[in-house]
N, C-alpha and C positions, 0 to 999 in steps of 0.2 A: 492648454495642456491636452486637452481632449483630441486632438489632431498628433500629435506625434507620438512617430510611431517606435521610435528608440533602437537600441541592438538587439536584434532576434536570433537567437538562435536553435535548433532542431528540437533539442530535447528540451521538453519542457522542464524535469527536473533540473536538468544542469542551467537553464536561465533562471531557474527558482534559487539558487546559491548565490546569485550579485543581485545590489541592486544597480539599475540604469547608470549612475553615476559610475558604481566601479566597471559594468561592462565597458563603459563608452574610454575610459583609463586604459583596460586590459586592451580596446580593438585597436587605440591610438599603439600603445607600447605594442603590440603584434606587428601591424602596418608599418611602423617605424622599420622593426628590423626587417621585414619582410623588403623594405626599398632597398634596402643597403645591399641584398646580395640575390635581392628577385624569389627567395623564399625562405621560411623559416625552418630548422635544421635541429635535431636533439640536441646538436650541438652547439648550438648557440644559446642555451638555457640557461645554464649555469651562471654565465655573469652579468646577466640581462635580469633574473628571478633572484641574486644575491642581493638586490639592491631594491625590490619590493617589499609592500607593509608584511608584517607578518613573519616575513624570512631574514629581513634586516638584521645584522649583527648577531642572531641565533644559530642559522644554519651557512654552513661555508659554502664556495663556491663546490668543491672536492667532495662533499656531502651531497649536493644538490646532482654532481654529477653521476655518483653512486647511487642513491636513488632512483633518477632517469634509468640509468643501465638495466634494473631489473626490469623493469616494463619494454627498454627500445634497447638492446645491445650493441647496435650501430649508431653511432651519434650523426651518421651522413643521414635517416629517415628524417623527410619531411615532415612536417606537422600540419594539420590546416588551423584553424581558430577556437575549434570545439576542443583537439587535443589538446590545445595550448591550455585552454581554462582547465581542462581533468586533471591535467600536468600541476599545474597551480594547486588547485583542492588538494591532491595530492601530498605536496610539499609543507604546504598549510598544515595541514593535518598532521605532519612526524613533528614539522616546527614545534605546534601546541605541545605536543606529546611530550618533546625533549622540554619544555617548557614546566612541564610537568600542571598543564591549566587542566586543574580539577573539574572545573566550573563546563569547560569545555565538552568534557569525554561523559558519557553516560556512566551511570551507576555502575555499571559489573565492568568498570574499566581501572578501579578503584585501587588495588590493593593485591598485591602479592608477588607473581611473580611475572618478568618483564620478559616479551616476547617482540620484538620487531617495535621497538621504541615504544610499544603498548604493553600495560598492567593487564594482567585477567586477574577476577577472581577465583580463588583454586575453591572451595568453598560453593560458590555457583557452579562451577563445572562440574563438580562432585554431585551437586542435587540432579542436577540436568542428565547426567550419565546416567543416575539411577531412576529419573523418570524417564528416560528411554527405555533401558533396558526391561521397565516394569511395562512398558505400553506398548513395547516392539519386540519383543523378547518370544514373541510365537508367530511374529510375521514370516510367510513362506519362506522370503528369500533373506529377509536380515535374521532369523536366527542363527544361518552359517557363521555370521557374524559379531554376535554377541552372546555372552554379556560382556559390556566392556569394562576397561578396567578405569576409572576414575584418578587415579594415580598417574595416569600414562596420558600420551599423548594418543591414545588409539582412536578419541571421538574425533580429532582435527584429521586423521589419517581417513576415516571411514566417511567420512564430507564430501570428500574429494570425486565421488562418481554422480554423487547428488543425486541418490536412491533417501540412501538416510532422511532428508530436511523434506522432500516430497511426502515422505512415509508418516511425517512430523507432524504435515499440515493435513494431512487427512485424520489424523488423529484430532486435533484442534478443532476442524473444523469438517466433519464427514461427508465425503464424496465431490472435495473440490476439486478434484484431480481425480480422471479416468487413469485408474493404474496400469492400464494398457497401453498408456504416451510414454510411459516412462520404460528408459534404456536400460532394461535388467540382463547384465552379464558380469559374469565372472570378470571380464576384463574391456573395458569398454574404450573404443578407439577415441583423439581428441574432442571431434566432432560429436557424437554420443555423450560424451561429459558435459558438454558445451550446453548441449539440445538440454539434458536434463535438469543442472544448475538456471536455464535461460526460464524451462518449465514452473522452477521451484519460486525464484525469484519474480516471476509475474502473477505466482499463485499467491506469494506472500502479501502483495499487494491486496489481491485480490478478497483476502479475508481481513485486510485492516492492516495487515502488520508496514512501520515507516520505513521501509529501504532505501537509507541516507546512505551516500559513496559509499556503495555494495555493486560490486559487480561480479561476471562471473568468474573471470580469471580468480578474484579472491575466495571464491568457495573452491574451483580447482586448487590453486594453494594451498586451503587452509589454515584461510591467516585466520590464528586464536579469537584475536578481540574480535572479529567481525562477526566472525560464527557463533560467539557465544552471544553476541547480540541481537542476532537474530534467531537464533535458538531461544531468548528469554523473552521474546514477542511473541514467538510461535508459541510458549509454553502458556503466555499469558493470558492469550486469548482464550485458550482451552477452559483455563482456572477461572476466568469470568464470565465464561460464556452463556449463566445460568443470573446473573445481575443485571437483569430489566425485567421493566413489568409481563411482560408476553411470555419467558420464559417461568417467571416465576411470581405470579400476581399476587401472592401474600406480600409482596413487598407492599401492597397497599397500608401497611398496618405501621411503617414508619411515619404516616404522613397522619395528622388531627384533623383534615378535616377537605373536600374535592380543593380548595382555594390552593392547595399544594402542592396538586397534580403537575402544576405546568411546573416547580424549583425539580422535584424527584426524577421526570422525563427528562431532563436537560444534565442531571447527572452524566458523568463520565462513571463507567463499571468500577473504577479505584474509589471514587467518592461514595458512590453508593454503598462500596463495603466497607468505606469508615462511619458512614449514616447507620448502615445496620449493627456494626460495633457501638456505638455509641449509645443507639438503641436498647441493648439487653444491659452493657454497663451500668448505664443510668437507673433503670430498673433494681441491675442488682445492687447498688449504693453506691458507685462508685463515683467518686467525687471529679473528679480531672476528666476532661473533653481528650480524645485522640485526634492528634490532625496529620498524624503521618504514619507511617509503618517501620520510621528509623529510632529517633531520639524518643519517642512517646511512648516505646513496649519495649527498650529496652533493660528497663529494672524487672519487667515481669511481672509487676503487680497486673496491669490491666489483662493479660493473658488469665492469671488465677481468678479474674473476679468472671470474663466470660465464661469458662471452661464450669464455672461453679454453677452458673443462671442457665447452661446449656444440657449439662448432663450430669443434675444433682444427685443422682445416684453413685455418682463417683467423686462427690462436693468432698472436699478437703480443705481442712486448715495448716497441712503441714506446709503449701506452698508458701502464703504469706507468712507462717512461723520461721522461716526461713530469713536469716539477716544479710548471707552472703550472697551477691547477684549470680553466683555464676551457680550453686545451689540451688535457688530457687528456679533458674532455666532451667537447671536439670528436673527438679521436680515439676514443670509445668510438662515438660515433654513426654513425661511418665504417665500424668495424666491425657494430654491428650495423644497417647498412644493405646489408650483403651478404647478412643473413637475411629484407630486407624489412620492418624493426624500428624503420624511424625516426619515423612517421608523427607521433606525440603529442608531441614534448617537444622544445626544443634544448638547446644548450649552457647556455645560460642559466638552463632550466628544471631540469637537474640541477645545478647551483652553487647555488642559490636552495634549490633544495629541494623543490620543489614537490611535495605528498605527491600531488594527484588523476592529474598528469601521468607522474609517477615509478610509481603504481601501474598507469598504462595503460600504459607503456612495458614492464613487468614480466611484467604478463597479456600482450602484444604475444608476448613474445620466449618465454613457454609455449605459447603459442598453436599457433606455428613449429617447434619444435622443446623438449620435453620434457626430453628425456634422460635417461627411466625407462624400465626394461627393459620385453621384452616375457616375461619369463620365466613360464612359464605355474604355475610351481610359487608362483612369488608372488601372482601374480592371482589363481590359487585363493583365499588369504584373504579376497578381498573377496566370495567368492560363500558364503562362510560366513553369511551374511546372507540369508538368502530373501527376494523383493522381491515380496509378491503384490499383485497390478495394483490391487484396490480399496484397500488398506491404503496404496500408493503416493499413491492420488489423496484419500484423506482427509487423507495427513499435509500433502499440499501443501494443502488447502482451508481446513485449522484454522490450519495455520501461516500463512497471508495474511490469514486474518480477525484471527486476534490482533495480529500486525503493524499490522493497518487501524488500530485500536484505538491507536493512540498511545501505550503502556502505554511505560515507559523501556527495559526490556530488551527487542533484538532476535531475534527466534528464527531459528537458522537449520535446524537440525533439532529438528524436534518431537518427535521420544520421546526423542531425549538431554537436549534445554533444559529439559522438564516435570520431570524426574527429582529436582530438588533442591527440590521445591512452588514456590519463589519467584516464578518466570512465571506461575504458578496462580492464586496471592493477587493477584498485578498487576492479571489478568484479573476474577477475580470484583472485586476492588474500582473497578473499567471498571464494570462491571454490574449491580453491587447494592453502591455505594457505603456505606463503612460497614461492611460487613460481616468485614473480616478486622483482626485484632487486635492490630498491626504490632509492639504492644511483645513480642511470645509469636512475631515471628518472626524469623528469620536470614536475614540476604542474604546471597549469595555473593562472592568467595568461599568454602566451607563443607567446611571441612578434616571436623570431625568428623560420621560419617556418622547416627548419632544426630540431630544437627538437621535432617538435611534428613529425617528420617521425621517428627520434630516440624512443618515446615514442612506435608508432605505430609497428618498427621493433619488439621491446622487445615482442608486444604482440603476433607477431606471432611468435617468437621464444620459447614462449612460448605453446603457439598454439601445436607447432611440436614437441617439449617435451610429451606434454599429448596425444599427435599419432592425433591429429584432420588433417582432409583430407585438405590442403590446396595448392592444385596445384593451378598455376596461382595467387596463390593471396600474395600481397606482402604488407609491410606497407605503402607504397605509395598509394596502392589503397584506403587503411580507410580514411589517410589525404585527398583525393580528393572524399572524399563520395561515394563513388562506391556502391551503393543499395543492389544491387545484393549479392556483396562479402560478403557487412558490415554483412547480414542476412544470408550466410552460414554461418560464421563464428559464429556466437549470437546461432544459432542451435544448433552448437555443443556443444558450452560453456553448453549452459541448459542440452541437451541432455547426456550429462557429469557430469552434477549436479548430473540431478535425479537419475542415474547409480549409482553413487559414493553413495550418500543416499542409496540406497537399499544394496548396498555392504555391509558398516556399520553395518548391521544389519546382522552382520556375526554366529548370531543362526540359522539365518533364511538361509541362503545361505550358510551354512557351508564355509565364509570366502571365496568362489567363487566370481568370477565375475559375475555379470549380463548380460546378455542378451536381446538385443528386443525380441528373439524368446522364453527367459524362463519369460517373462513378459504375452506375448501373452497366452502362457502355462498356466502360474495361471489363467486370467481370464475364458480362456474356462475350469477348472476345477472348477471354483468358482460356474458356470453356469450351468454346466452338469444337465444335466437330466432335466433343465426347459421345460417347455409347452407352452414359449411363445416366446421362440427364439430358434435359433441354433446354433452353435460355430463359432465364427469370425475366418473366412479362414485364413485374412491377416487384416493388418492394413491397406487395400485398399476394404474392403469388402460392396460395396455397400449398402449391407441389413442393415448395424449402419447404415445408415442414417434415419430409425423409432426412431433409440435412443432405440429400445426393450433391446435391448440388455445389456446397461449400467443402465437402470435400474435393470433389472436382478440383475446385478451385484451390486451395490449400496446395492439392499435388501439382496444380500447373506453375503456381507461385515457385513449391521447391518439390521436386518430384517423389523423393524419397521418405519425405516429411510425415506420408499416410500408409498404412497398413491397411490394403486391402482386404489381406485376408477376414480381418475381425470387423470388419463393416457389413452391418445388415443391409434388407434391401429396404427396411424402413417402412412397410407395410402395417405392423402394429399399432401400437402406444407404445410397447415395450421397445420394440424395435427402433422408434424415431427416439424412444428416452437415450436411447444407447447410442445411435449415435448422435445427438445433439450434444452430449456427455463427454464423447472422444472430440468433438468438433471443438470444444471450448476448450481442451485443453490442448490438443493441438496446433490449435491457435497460438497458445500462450507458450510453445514451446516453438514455435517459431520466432517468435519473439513482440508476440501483440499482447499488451497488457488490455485481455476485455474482462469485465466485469458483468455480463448478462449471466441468468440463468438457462438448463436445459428447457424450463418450460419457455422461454420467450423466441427459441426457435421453433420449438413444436408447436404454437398459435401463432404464429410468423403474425409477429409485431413489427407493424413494418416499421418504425424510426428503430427501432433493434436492427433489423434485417442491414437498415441502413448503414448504421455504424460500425455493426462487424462488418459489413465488406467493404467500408471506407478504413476500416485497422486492416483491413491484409493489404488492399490496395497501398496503403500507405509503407506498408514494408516490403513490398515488392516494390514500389520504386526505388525505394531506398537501395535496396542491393542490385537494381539489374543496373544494366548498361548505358550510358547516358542517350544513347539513340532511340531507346524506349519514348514513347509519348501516349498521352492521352487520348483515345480515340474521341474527335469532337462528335457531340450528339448532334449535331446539324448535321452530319456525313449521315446518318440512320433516312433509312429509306420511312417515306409518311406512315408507313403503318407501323414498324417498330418505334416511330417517335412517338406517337400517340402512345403506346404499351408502354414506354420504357418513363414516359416523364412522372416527377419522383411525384409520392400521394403529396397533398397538399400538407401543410400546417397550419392545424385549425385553431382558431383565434383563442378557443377555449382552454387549449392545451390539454387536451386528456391523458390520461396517464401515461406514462412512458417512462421504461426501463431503457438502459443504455448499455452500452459496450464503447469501448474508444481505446483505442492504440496514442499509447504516451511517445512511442518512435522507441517502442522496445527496450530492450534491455540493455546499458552501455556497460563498458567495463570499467567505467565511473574513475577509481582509482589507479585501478592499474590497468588502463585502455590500451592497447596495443596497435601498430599501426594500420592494422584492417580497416579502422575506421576512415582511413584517409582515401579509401577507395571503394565507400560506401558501405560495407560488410560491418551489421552492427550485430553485436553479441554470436551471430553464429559463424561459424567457419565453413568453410569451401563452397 
């Protein structure tokens, strides 16, 4: 198993939606009709996909053709094999819908009223319009804009330039986006919408949120269910963003005793705020455990016993004297609107149940008021933990790109989630399909700690398959959290990624291997002849730390892409913070999903330095011309070879942040034929 290498295809996400068996079904049925007439045509879809799982007997041929037409109006467009699969997911997707599979569609897909074969919640949209309007409501340019009106369709309408969901996530998540990338006009040309949406959607990533067939055509639409889906990711992050120990180290005070430290870190942000629910319940008498935010608060008793333990100054019996449920939500919400706690949910919304609304209402009222000591002799436990600043910023850049990755389990902290191999095996089989052994492994989960070293072995055995340097390091070390290891090893995994992607693109490399030194290669050819930088020695080269230089490159990729005017010369701190700042988002608005921070270009790290200009290298082939090729590093004259060959990888693995381009942003669902001629997410 460990040798085959299965059907590959560009975007990682979209091979992340089959597994091997059904790609290898969808390439035979493509190939099949692709003989019959030398290519595959929109028009051939319809009674070729009437007769696949999923769409069988649910959706007609006349259906299937109708929906094709909004994404391809000509049914004579070609398709290549990626289309084909989008096209699929696509179909899949209205099937369930019309199917009406609960199970399928997420929570705020639930109930009310039906847009485009999909339910929104009116109820969520209603909270979400009003936490906009409360959090955006004095920004420069969206107050022309709002307040909107929650009733209307104006928040779907106001999406559509993808200023709005940009605006969203810097609220969520502060300064993840230089608001100077973003296309601020009155009226903004295709292109400009594209760029912006391209922006929003690889930023969303880039703070956590899952962008499952989301693309940007769909935020230009403003299709309901999608937007509000990811509007309730963006909103959530924000509501939990204060639910770990670093942020908030009185959380040490739910745990009895350090033996607990390792269950509390490996929390996901929703767990931990049923832990600290539970926590004050318990305290205040209250007999029943919560395990969710739907069925378990919706009679309202457990709201009246927290709001009571929280702020007994305003303690009341009138809530539980209350016999009718929908009374008693009214009176919980009166109470906690003395804390400023009403904003997200009504009465309605806790009787019903509503789990997204119920969990904001929850994050609301921790927000405000905690009710965890400040005892310093407790907080000391959480400093039992040493937090060094590079080790901080790798665990965050491994843990967003694996998340990017669509793999099923979520990671929320990265040296706890890796511990048991399972997220490992997810990830290599993301990456080199095929290669892990599923029947020799254990998912979680995994009482006996023997399996999860059996897990952990697998992974570096597979590891040493794909040639990654792993002296010293064994699977026992992953199981025992080993920092150090865990982060050489995740290096290389990426570092392996993005190689193998540029591989693939075997016009361009004439089916060669990659190199760090024929990466380096391209960009100082991209750059040549500039007047405002010089050619990056090494991926160690000091002078990136102005960032001159990846703008440069940015503009040579696509010209138009960079605003000279607001670029420093990068002389300060200040100066390189700002633009390291527009460089990262720039990036991400061309269409590279990276994940570094500004500081890891201003101390030019070099396996960072690497990655990001292995993400733009890679989206630049993707859209130029196929006569493009890789400059080979043996053409470099002896003394730029000696400069240019990449720093080594030291066996140790020392810290390392990352950045990596997933092959940009598709238009997943409703992908248009751009893609058939390489142009992914952006236009012209």
């Amino acid at each position: 198993m460990s040798n085959f290498v299965g059907v590959l295809v560009s975007d990682p996400w979209l091979q992340s939606q089959f597994t091997q068996v059904e790609l290898r079904s969808l390439k035979s049925k493509f190939l099949s009709t692709k003989r019959e007439s030398g290519h595959v045509s929109v028009g051939d879809l319809p009674p070729l996909m009437a007769k696949m799982k999923g769409l069988k007997d649910v959706v007609t041929e006349q259906e299937i053709a109708d929906s094709l037409a909004e994404s391809y109006p000509e049914a004579s467009v070609e398709l290549d094999f990626e289309s084909f699969l989008r096209a699929y997911l696509n179909l899949q997707d209205r099937a369930a819908a019309k199917l009406g599979e609960a199970n399928k569609s997420p929570s705020f897909l639930k109930t009310a009223t039906t847009t485009n074969l999909h339910t929104i919640n009116e109820s969520e949209k209603s909270s979400y319009v009003s936490h906009i309007n409360s959090y955006l409501g004095e920004d420069p340019f969206l107050k022309n804009y709002l307040p909107l009106d929650p009733t209307s369709n104006d928040l779907f309408n106001l999406v559509r330039d993808g200023v709005l969901l940009c605006k969203l996530i810097n609220i969520a998540v502060p300064g993840t986006i230089d608001e100077r990338a973003i296309n601020t006009k009155r009226v903004l040309n295709p292109w400009e919408r594209n760029e912006n949406h391209t922006l929003c959607l690889n930023s969303a990533k880039a703070i956590g949120c899952t962008v499952v067939n989301i693309g940007t055509q769909d935020l230009v639409e403003g299709r309901p269910y999608l937007v509000l889906g990811l509007i309730s990711q963006i909103i959530k992050i924000q509501l939990l963003a204060d639910l770990n120990l670093k942020k908030t180290p009185q959380l040490v005070e739910l745990i009895d005793d350090s033996k607990d430290m390792e269950e509390i870190m490996s929390l996901s942000p929703e767990k931990l705020l049923l832990k600290w629910m539970n926590f004050h319940l318990k305290k205040a008498g209250y007999k029943k455990t919560v395990t969710n935010f739907s069925s378990d608060v919706k009679d309202g008793e457990a709201y009246a016993y927290l709001l009571n333990a929280l702020a007994p100054e305003h303690a009341s019996t009138e809530v539980l004297d209350a016999k009718d449920p929908n009374e008693r939500a009214k009176r919980v919400l009166q109470q906690a609107e003395k804390l400023d706690c009403k904003r997200y949910l009504s009465e309605k919304d806790i009787v019903e149940g509503s789990p997204n609304l119920n969990l904001a209402f929850v994050a609301q009222i921790f927000q405000h008021r905690n009710g965890l000591s400040t005892d310093t002799k407790q907080i000391s436990l959480s400093q039992m933990m040493p937090d060094d600043i590079q080790v901080s910023r790798d665990e965050r850049a491994f843990r967003l790109w694996i998340n990017s990755l669509g793999i099923a389990t979520y990671v929320n902290n990265l040296f706890e989630d890796v511990r048991n191999g399972w997220v490992l095996l997810e990830v290599l089989d993301k990456v080199s399909p095929g290669s892990v052994n599923w029947k020799h492994a254990t998912k979680p989960p995994i009482k006996m700690p023997f399996r999860k070293v059996e897990n952990c072995n697998q992974v570096i055995k597979i590891g040493t398959q794909l040639k990654f340097s792993l002296v010293n390091l064994a699977g026992n070390d992953i199981v025992q959290g080993n920092k150090k290891l865990i982060l050489a090893f995740l290096w290389q995994l990426m570092r392996f990624n993005i190689l193998k992607l540029l591989k693939n693109l075997r016009f361009h490399s004439q089916g060669k291997g990659i190199t760090d030194a024929d990466i380096l290669n391209w960009a100082n050819s991209k750059v040549k002849g500039s007047v405002r930088t010089s050619p990056m020695e090494s991926f160690k080269d000091k002078s990136l730390s102005n960032g001159i230089f990846f703008l440069e490159l940015l503009s040579a990729v696509k010209p138009r892409v960079v605003s000279w005017k607001i670029v420093t010369k990068g002389e300060t701190d200040e100066e390189k913070k700002l633009n390291a700042t527009y460089i990262i988002s720039v990036a991400r608005k061309l269409g590279c999903s990276v994940f570094l921070l500004p500081e890891d270009i201003i101390e030019v790290n070099p396996k960072m330095i690497l990655t990001l200009t292995a993400s733009i290298m890679l989206w630049s082939l993707q859209n130029s011309q196929p006569s493009e090729t890789i400059p080979d590093a043996t053409d470099l004259s002896a003394e730029d070879s000696v400069a240019q060959t990449a720093p080594p990888s030291d066996g140790e693995g020392s810290a390392i942040a990352d950045s990596i381009s997933d092959l940009a942003i598709d238009d997943a669902a409703s992908d248009t034929s751009q893609s058939e001629n390489g142009s992914v997410a952006l236009g012209g």
